[in-house]
Phi, psi and omega in degrees: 000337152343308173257026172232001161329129162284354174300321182322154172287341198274276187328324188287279198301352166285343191274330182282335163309298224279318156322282166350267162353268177327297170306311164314306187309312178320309155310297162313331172305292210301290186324285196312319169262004167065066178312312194307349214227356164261321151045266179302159147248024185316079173334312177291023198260309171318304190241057136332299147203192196303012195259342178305342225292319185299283195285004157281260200311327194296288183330300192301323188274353196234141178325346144326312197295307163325354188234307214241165161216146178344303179296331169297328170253338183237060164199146155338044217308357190260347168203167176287329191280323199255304208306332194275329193266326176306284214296336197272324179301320155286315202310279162332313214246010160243346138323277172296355181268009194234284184348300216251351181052043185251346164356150173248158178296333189205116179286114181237175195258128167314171176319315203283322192268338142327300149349304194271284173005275181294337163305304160336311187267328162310333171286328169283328179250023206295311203297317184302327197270329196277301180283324196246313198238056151054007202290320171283001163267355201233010157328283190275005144306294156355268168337321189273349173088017189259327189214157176306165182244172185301306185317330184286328186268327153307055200269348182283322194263156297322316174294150173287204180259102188270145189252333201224175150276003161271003161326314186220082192268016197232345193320139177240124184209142192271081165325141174298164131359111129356096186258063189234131165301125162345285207298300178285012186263326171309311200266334191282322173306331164302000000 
């Protein structure tokens, strides 16, 4: 029963070993998937991954791009705290959904981040929609799935209509680094 006291010297050095472990392992997550870099408001923070590469190259081709970044339309704007909590809540549920290879053939925006959107392009575009097309009074109709969303009618802007992932299997886009060190890229290849 010695060595599972917590008083023991075995039991201290097994916690720490074991904490070590853990921390290391957080750390290499944190490295690997380049954490630091979703953050930023860098559009190329988008294509960790590959499945953005279509809807990356669509965004880079359309009159959006000179104004905008992945985050001015799809995270919140009114505060730092929900712009922060949107991007970890996705962040987290495309993890996990890539981790596990559940990808869908065609990416569409959940409830919430539809929401956020359409808050989005109303904000930008609040003198046009308000005055020509009447759209703030017909918002939460939008939302309710009672009246078009911008996107509907707008299927071009900024994304083209990606029907499949094999839409643009040619997309030329600047993939990130490698964040795997030469040197151990070096030792697998052998």
């Amino acid at each position: 029963m010695e060595y599972f006291n917590i008083t023991s010297k075995r039991f201290m050095w097994f916690m720490c070993v074991l904490g070590g472990l853990f921390a290391g392992l957080g750390l290499y997550t944190v490295y690997i998937s380049r954490a630091w870099f979703y953050v930023s408001d860098d559009p190329a923070a988008c294509l960790n991954c590959h499945i953005m590469a279509s809807y990356y190259q669509d965004w880079n081709h359309s009159s959006h791009r000179a104004w905008t970044t992945c985050n001015d339309c799809h995270v919140p704007q009114d505060s730092l705290l929900s712009k922060y909590t949107l991007k970890a809540v996705d962040g987290l549920y495309h993890s996990a959904v890539f981790t596990v290879g559940a990808e869908p053939q065609v990416i569409r925006a959940r409830e919430a981040s539809s929401r956020v959107i359409l808050e989005n392009c109303l904000r930008c575009h609040k003198p046009l929609v308000t005055e020509l097309v009447k759209m703030e009074d017909r918002y939460e109709d939008a939302l309710q799935g009672r009246a078009a969303t911008c996107w509907e009618c707008h299927t071009q802007v900024p994304h083209t209509n990606i029907s499949n992932l094999a839409s643009a299997p040619g997309a030329l886009v600047p993939f990130p680094a490698s964040p795997v060190p030469e040197w151990l890229s070096n030792m697998t290849k052998q």
